[in-house]
Structure formats: structure tokens, C-alpha cells
N, C-alpha and C positions, 0 to 999 in steps of 0.2 A: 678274629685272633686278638688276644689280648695285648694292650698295649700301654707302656709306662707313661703315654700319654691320658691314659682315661684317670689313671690314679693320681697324675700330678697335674690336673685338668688345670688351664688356666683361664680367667673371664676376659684375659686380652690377646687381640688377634695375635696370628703370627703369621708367617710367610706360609709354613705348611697347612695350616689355615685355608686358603684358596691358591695353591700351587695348581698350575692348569688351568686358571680361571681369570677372568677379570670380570668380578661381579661390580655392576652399577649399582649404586646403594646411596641412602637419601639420608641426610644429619638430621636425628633425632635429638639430640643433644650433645655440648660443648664444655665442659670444667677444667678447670686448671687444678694439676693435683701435684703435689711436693715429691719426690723420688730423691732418694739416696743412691751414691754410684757404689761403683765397686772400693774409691776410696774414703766412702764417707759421708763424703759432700753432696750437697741438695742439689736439685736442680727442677724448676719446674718444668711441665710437659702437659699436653692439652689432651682430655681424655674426651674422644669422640666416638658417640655412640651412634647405631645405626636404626633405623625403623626395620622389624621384624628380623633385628637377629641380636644372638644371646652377647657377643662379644661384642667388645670395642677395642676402638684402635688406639696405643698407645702414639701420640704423634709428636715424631722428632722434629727438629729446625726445618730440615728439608719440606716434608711431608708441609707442615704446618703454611710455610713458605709457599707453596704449590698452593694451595687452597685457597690464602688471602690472594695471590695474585687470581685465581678464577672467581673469590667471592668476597674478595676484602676484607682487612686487614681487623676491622670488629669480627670477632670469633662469636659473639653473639647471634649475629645477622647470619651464618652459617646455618643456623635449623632451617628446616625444609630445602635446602640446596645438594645439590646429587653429585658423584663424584665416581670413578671408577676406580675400582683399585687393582692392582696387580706386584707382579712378583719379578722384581729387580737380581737376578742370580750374582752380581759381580760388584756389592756394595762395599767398600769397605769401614770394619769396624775395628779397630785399634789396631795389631798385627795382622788380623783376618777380614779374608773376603768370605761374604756369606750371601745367601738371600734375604732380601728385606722388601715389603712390604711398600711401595710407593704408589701415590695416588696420580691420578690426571683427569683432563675432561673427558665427560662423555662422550661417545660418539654421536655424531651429526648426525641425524637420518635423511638423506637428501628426499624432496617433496619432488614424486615424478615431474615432469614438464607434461603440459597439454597436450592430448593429440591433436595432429595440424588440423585446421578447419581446411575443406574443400577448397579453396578462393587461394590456400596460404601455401599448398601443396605444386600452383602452376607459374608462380614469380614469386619471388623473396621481397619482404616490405623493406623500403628504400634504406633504413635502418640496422638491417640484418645484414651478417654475412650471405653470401652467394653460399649455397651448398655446395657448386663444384670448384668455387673456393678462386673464383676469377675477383679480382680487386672492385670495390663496390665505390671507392671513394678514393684516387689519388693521394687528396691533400691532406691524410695523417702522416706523420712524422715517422713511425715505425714501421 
């Protein structure tokens, strides 16, 4: 179906963009580029590109914010670092609440635990919790 988005295609992301998704995606590259608001006035913003896709993210205070706290505050040091992005429904932007576009970390993928060895399966090591959860030690505080 044809849509007034093909016609007025834009090179930077948007919320409809990946609505339903939160794609993990890796910084390809970091510039800072000048934008004029609606009254005029300049204002820089960080244009963040992704490895194997065509857009980039324009990045507000927020967004920008979130980043350096997960990769420091040099936006340089940003390429090759990975970042998940998703879609915020209840942002607000002047009179309006809309969707926007906010990032976060990745998810953790937890590394299974071992299976018990024989020996680990018939007493708990003096260290470990008791599996049927009887006190192994008194003298902790909690």
C-alpha cells in the first residue's frame, strides 16, 4: 500500500521506525550537527549512525545522556559500542505526548551454571547455601 512515508522518506530514525521492536544495534559512527528549531534557533544534537542500517538516530539530551552514562561521556569512544533502542509511547514534547525513540542497555544473557558434578549433588560445599534451605552458618547478620 502506498504510503506518504515513502515519498517523504526521511535518513533519520523515528519511533515508527522500529515500533514493536527493540533492535540491539552497534555505533558506527558519532557527529555533531547544527539543527534549527521551530523558532529559529540553533541547537546542536548528536547524529548517531548504526552498523548495517540506512538511518540514524537523531539524539536528544535524554537519549545522548543514557549513552554517556553506559559509555562515557567522549561521544568519540561510542563507535563500536552496542545499545538497544526502543519506543517510549508517553514522551512529552512541547503540548504533546507522542512516541520517541529512547535507548538502553543491552540485555545480559545469563551464562548457564554448571551441571552439579557427582560428589556436589550428595552434600552442599561448606560455602554454599543448603538446597533445602536449613541455615549453613549462624553468624551472618541477615
Amino acid at each position: 500500500m502506498p504510503s506518504i512515508d515513502d515519498v517523504f522518506a526521511s535518513n533519520y530514525l523515528r519511533a515508527e521506525d522500529i515500533q514493536g521492536r527493540e533492535p540491539t544495534v552497534t555505533i558506527k559512527s558519532v557527529e555533531a550537527k547544527e539543527f534549527k528549531d521551530r523558532n529559529g534557533s540553533s541547537q546542536m544534537k548528536l547524529i548517531i549512525s548504526f552498523q548495517g542500517a540506512k538511518k540514524a538516530l537523531v539524539s536528544n539530551v535524554t537519549n545522548a545522556k543514557r549513552i554517556a552514562y553506559m559509555h562515557g561521556k567522549d561521544y568519540s569512544g561510542w563507535v563500536g559500542k552496542k545499545i538497544t533502542l526502543f519506543v517510549d509511547p508517553f514522551v512529552q514534547f512541547g503540548n504533546e505526548i507522542k512516541p520517541a525513540i529512547r535507548v538502553k542497555p543491552p540485555a545480559v544473557t545469563a551464562t548457564p551454571a554448571p551441571a552439579p558434578q557427582a560428589h556436589d549433588e550428595l552434600e552442599p560445599e561448606p560455602d554454599e547455601p543448603d538446597p533445602l534451605g536449613h541455615d549453613m552458618d549462624d553468624d551472618i547478620p541477615w
